[in-house]
C-alpha positions as CSV (number, residue, x, y, z in Angstrom):
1,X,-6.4,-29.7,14.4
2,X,-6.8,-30.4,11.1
3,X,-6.5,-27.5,8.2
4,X,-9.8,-26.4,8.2
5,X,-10.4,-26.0,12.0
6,X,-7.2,-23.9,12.0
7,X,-7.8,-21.4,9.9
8,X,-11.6,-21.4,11.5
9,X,-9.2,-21.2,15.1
10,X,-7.2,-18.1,13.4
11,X,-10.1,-16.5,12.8
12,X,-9.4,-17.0,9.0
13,X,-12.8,-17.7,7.4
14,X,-15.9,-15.6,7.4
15,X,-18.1,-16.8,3.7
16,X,-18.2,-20.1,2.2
17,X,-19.1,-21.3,-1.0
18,X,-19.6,-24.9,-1.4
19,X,-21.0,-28.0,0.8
20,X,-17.6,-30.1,0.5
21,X,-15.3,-27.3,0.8
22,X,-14.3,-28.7,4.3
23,X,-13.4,-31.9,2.9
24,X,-11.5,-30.3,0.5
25,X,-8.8,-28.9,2.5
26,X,-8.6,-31.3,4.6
27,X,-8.3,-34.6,2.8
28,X,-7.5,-33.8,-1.0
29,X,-5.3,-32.0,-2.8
30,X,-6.3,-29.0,-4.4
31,X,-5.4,-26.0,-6.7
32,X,-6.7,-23.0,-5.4
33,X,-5.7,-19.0,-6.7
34,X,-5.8,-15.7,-5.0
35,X,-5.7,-12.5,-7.0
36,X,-4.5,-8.7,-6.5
37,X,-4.3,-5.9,-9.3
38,X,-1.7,-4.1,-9.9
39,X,-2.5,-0.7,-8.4
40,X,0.9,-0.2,-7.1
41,X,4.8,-1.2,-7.8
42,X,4.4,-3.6,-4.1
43,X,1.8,-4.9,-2.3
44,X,1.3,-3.8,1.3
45,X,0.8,-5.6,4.7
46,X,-2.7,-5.4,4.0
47,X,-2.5,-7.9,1.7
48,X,-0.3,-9.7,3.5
49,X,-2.9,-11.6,5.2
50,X,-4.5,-12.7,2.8
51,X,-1.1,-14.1,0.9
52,X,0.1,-15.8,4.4
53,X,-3.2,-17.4,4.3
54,X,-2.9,-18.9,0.7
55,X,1.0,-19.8,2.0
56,X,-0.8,-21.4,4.9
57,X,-2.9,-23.9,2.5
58,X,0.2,-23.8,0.2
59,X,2.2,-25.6,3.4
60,X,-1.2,-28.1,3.5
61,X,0.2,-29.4,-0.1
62,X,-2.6,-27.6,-1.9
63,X,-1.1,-25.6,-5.3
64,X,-1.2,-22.5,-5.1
65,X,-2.2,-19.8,-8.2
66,X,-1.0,-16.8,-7.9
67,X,-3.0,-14.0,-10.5
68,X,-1.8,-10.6,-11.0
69,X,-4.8,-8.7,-13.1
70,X,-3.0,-7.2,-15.8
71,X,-6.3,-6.7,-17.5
72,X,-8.8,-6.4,-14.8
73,X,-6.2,-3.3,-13.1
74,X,-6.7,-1.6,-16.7
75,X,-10.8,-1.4,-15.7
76,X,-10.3,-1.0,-11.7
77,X,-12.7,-3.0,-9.1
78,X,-15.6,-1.2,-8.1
79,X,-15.0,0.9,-4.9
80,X,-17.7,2.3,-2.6
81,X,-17.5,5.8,-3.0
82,X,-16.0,6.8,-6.6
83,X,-14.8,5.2,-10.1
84,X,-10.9,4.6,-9.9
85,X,-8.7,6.6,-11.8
86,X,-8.0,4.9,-15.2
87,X,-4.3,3.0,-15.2
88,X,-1.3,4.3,-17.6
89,X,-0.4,1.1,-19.4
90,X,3.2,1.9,-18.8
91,X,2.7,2.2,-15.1
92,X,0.8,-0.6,-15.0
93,X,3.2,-2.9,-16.6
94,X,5.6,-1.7,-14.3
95,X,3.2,-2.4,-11.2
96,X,3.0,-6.0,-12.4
97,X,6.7,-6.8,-12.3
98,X,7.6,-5.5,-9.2
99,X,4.3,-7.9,-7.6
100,X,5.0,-11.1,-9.2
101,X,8.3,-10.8,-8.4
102,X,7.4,-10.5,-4.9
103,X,4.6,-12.7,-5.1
104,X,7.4,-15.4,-6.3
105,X,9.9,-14.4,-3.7
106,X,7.5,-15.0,-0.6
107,X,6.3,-18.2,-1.9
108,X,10.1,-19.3,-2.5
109,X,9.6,-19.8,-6.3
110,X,6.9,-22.3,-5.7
111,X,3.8,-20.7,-6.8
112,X,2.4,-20.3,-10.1
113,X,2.0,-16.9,-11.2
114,X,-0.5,-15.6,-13.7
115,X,-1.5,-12.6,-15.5
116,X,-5.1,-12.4,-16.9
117,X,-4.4,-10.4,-19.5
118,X,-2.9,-13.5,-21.3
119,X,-6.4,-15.0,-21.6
120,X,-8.3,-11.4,-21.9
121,X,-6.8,-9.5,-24.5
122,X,-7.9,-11.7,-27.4
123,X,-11.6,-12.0,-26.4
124,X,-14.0,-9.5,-28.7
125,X,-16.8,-8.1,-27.2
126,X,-19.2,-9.5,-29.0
127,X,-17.6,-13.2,-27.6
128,X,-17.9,-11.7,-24.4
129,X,-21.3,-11.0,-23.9
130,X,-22.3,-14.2,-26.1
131,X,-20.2,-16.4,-23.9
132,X,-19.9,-14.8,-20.6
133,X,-22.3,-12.0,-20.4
134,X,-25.0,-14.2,-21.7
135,X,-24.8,-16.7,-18.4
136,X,-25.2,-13.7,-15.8
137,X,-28.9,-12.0,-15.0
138,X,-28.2,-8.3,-14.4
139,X,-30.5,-9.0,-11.1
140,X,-28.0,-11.3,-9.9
141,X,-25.1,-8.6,-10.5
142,X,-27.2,-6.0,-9.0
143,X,-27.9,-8.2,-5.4
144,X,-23.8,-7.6,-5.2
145,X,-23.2,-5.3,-2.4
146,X,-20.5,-3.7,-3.8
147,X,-22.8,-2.7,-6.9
148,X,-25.7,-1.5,-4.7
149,X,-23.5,0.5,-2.7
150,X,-23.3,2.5,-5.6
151,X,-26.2,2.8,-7.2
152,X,-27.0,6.1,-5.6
153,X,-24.4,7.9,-7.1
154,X,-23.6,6.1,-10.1
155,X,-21.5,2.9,-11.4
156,X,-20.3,3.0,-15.1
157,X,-20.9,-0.3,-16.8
158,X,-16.8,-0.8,-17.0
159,X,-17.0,-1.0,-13.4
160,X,-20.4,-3.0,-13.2
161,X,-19.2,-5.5,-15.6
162,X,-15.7,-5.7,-13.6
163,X,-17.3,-9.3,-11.9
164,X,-17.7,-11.1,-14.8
165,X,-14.0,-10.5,-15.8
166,X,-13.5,-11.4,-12.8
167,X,-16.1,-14.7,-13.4
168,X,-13.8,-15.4,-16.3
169,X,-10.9,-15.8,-14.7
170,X,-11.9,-17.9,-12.0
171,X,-13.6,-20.4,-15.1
172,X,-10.5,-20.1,-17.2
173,X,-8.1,-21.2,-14.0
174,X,-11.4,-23.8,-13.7
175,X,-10.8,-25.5,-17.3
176,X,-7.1,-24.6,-18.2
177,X,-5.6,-25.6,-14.6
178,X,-8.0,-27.4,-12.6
179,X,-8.1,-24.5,-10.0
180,X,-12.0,-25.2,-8.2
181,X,-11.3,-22.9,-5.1
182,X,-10.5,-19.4,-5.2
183,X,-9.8,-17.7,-1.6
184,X,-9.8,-13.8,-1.1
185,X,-10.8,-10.9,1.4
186,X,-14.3,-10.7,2.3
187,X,-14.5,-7.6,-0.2
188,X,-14.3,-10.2,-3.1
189,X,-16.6,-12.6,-2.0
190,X,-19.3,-11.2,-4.9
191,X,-16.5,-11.8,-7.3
192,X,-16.0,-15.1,-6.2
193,X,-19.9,-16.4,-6.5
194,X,-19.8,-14.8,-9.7
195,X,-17.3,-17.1,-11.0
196,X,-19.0,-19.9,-9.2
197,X,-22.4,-19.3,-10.8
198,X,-20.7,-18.8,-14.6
199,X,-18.8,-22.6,-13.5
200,X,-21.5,-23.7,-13.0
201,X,-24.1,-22.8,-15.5
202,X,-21.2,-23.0,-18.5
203,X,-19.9,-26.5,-17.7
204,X,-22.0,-28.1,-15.0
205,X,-19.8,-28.4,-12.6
206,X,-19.1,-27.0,-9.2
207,X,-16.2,-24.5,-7.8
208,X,-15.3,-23.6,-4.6
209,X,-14.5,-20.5,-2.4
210,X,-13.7,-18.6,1.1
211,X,-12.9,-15.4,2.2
212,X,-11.1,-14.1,5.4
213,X,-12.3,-10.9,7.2
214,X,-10.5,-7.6,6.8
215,X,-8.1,-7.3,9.1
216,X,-8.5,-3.9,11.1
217,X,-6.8,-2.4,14.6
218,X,-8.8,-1.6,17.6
219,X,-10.2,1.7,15.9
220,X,-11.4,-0.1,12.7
221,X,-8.6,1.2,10.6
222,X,-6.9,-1.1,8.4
223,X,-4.0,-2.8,9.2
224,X,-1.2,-2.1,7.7
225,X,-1.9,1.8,7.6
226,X,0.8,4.2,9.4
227,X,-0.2,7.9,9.7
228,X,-2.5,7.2,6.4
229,X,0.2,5.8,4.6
230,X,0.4,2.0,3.5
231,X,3.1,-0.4,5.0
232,X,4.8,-1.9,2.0
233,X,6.1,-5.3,1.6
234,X,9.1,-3.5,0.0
235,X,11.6,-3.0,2.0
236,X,12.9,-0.2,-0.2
237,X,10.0,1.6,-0.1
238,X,8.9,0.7,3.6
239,X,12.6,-0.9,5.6
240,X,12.1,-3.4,8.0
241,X,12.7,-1.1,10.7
242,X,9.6,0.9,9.8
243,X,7.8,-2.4,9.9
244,X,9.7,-3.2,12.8
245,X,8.4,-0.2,15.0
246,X,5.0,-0.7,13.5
247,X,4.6,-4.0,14.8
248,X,6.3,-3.7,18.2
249,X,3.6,-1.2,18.6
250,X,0.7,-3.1,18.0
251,X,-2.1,-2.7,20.7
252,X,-2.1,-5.5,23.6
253,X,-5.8,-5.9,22.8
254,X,-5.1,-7.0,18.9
255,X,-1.8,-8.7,19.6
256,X,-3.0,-12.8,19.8
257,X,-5.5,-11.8,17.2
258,X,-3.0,-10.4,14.7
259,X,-0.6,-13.7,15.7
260,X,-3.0,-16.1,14.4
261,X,-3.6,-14.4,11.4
262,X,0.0,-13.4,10.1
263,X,2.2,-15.9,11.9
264,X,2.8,-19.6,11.2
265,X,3.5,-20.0,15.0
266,X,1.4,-23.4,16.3
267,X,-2.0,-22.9,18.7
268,X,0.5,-24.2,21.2
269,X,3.2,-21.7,20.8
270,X,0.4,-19.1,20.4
271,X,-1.3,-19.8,23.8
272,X,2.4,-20.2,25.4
273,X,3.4,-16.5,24.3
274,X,-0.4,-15.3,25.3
275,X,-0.1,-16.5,28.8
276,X,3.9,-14.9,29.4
277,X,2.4,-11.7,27.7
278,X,-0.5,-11.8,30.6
279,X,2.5,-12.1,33.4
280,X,4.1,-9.1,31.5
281,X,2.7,-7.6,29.4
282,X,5.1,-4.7,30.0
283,X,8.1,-7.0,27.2
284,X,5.5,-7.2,24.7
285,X,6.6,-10.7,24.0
286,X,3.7,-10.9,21.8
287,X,4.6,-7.7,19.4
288,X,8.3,-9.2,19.3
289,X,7.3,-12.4,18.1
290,X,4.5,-10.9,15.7
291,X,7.2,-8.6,14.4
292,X,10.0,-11.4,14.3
293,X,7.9,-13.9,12.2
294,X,6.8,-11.1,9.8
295,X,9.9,-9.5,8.9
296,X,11.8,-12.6,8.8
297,X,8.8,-14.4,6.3
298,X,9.2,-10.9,3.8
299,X,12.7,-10.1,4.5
300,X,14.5,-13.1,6.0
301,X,16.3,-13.0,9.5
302,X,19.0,-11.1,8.5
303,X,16.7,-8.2,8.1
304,X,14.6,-8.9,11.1
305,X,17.9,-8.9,13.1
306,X,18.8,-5.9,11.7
307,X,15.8,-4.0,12.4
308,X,16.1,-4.8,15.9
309,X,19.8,-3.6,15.9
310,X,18.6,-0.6,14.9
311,X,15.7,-0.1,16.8
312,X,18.0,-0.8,19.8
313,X,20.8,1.6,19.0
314,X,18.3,4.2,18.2
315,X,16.7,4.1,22.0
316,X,20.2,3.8,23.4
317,X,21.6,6.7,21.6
318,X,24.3,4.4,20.5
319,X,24.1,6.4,16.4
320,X,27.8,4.6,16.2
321,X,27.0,1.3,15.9
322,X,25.2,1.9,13.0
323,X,25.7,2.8,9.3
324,X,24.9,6.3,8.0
325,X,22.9,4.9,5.0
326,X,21.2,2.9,7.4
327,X,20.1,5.8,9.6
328,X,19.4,8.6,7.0
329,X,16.9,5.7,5.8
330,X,15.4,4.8,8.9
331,X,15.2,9.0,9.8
332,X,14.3,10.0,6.5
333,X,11.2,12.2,7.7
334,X,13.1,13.6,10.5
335,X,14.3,17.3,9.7
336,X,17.1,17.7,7.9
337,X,20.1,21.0,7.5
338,X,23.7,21.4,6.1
339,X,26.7,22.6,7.7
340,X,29.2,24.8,5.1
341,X,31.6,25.7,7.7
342,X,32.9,25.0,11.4
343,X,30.5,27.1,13.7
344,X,29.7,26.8,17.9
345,X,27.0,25.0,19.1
346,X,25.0,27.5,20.3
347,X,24.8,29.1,16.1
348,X,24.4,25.4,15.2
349,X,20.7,25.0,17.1
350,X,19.9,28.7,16.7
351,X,20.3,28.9,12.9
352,X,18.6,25.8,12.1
353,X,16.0,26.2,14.4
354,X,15.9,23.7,16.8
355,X,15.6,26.8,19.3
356,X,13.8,29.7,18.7
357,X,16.5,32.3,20.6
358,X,20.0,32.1,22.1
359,X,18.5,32.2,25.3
360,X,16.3,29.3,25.0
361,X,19.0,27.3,23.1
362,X,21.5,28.2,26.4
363,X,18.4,26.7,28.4
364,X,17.9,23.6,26.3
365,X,21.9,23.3,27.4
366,X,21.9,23.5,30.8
367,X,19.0,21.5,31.3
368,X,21.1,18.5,29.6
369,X,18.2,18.4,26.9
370,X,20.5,19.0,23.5
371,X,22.6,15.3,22.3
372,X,24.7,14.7,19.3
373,X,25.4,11.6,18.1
374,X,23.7,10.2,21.6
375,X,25.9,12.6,23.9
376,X,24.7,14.8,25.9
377,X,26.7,18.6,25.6
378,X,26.3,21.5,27.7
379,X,28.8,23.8,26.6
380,X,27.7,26.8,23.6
381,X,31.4,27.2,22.6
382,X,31.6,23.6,21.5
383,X,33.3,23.8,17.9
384,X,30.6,21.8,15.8
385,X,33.7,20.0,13.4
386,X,33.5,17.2,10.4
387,X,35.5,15.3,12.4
388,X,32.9,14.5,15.3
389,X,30.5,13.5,12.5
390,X,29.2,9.8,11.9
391,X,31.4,8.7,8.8
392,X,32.4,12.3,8.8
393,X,29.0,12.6,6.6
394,X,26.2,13.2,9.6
395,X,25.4,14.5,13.2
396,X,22.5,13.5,14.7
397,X,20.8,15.9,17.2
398,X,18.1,15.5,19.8
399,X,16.4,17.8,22.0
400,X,14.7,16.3,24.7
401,X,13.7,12.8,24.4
402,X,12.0,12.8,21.2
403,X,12.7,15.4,18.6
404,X,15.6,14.6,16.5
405,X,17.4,16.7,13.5
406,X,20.1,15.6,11.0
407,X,22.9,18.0,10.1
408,X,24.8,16.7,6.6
409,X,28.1,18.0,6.3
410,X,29.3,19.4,2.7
C-alpha cells in the first residue's frame, strides 16, 4: 500500500481539504504541522493518536512541524458547553516546556518545534483585523460547528475569533516554512479550512489538510480516560505500569482497531496477531502487543519490560522481586497506615480497618483470605515486626483477591 491507502486502511482519515492531497503524500515531499495548546504540563494518550499519526507521515520523509500554542492557550479553543478558564501566564509557560520537551523526545529530536506566540505577540489589533480579520466573512465563521454549537448560550468574541489565530498560524507556517498541509483531530477541522480559505484569499495559493476521527472505546468515551482521569504520556505523572494495565485491558471488540491507529505494526503483522487473537482470545495477544508498541514508543523497552515485571509480580504475589519505590508508585491509591510499634496480627487488621471486629478478622484468617507480602498467614499471634517488611520500609496486605493495604513502618 502506499501512504495514503494506509492511513485510509488504519482508519486514519475522516475530512479532506484539497484535490491533490493524495498525491501529496504519496509522491512528494512535504512539510506538514500539527498543533496542541498547552492546557496541561503533558499531553495525554488522547493525543497520542494524533502525534503517532504525524510520526507515521514523519517515517514517509514528510517534515514534520510541531506547534505548541503559546498564544492561542492564553485565549482557549472554543468548547461546546462553556468558555475555558483563562490561563496563568506562569502556568502556562510552564505547560509549554514540559510538551515540547516531549513532543521532541518522541519524535527523537527530529521535529521542528514552534511556539505561536513568537509570531503573535507583536501583531496590534488594528493589523489584525486589517490583515487577517479583513479576509474572513463572519458567515463563514458562523457555518463552523463548533461556533454554532454555541450560539444558544453564548460565545465571547475571544473565543469566536480563536480560528483566525488559528488561520494565522497555519499562513504564517505557509510563507515562513513552506508548511501547505496541516493534519489534526476531526474537532479542528473548522480551524484548518479557516486557514485554508485566509491562504488562499491572501496569497492565491492553495494549502492542504486532514483530520483523523476521535478515537473513542466501545461506550463512546474517549480513549485514553481511566476512571475520568486522563492517561498521561508522563510517566511521572501516569507510570507505564498504569498504561500497562490500561492497555492490556482494552476491549476485544476495539483491540485491531486501536492497533492500526497507535501502532507502527505492518497490515501483515496486524492481520497475523488478529487471526492468533481469534484462536485465543483468552492471551490477549492483541492488548500485549498494543501495550508493547505503546510503552516502548513513549517510554522505550526498558520501561515496557518493566511494566510487565511488575504487572507479573503483582498477580503472583511475588512483592519481593520488586522495588519499594516501584510499588508505593504503582499502589499509590491503594490505602495506606503506619505501624509505631511491634503489635499481633489480629490488632494489625482490626486497628486499621481492614476488618470491622476481632471476630471477622479471626474469620478472614481461617478462611486463608489475609496475605502479607504475597503469603498467606493464619495465625492472630503472628508478631507484625520491621524485619518481615519489604526493604524493612513496607508490608503489603491483601484480603481476598483484590483488596490490598500498605502498612509503612516508622
Amino acid at each position: 500500500m502506499n501512504l495514503y491507502e494506509d492511513l485510509k486502511w488504519r482508519g486514519l482519515i475522516k475530512d479532506v481539504a484539497g484535490e491533490d492531497l493524495k498525491k501529496k503524500l504519496n509522491d512528494e515531499k512535504i512539510t506538514f504541522y500539527w498543533g496542541t495548546d498547552p492546557t496541561a504540563d503533558s499531553l495525554h494518550l488522547g493525543h497520542y493518536s494524533s502525534l503517532v499519526t504525524a510520526k507515521r507521515l514523519a517515517k514517509a520523509g514528510h517534515h514534520p512541524i510541531l506547534l505548541v500554542g503559546g498564544a492561542t492557550g492564553l485565549i482557549g479553543d472554543p468548547r461546546p458547553t462553556a468558555e475555558r478558564e483563562l490561563m496563568d501566564k506562569k502556568v502556562l509557560e510552564k505547560n509549554l516546556a514540559g510538551i515540547q520537551k516531549q513532543v521532541l523526545s518522541l519524535f527523537d529530536g527530529k521535529a521542528e518545534v514552534v511556539n505561536n506566540y513568537e509570531w503573535t505577540k507583536d501583531i496590534s489589533f488594528l493589523d489584525f483585523l486589517r490583515d487577517i480579520g479583513k479576509y474572513i466573512n463572519v458567515n463563514y465563521m458562523l457555518s463552523k460547528d463548533i461556533i454554532q454549537r454555541r450560539l444558544d448560550t453564548g460565545i465571547t468574541f475571544a473565543e469566536f475569533a480563536y480560528t483566525l489565530i488559528q488561520g494565522n498560524d497555519f499562513l504564517h507556517l505557509f510563507q515562513e516554512k513552506n508548511c501547505i498541509m496541516q493534519v489534526e483531530g476531526s474537532d479542528q477541522w473548522g480551524n484548518i479550512t479557516t486557514g485554508i480559505e485566509l491562504i488562499k484569499k491572501k496569497l492565491g495559493k492553495e494549502a492542504y489538510g486532514f483530520t483523523m476521527p476521535l478515537i473513542l472505546d466501545k461506550f463512546g468515551h474517549k480513549f485514553g480516560k481511566s476512571e475520568g482521569n486522563a492517561l498521561w504520556l508522563d510517566k511521572n505523572k501516569t507510570s507505564s505500569y498504569e498504561l500497562y494495565q490500561y492497555l492490556i485491558n482494552t476491549d476485544d471488540e476495539m483491540i485491531v482497531h486501536y492497533l492500526k491507529v497507535f501502532t507502527f505494526l505492518s497490515r501483515e503483522e496486524i492481520e497475523e496477531l488478529e487471526k492468533k487473537h481469534k484462536e485465543k482470545p483468552e492471551d490477549r495477544i492483541c492488548q500485549k502487543a498494543l501495550a508493547r508498541e505503546i510503552i516502548t514508543d513513549l517510554h522505550g523497552r526498558e520501561e515496557y519490560e518493566k511494566a510487565v515485571k511488575i504487572s507479573e509480580s503483582l498477580f503472583q504475589g511475588n512483592f519481593h522481586e520488586l522495588a519499594v519505590d516501584d510499588i508505593l508508585k504503582v499502589m499509590k491509591d491503594v490505602p495506606s497506615f503506619e505501624i509505631t510499634e511491634e503489635l499481633t496480627l489480629l490488632d494489625l487488621l482490626v486497628n486499621n480497618k481492614i476488618a470491622s471486629s476481632r471476630r471477622e478478622a479471626r474469620e478472614f484468617l481461617s478462611a486463608k483470605a489475609i496475605t502479607i507480602n504475597g503469603e498467606i498467614e493464619t495465625d492472630e499471634h503472628k508478631k507484625i515486626e520491621k524485619k518481615m517488611a519489604l526493604e524493612e520500609k513496607i508490608i503489603i496486605v491483601r484480603r481476598g483477591k483484590k483488596k490490598y493495604y500498605i502498612g509503612k513502618f516508622i
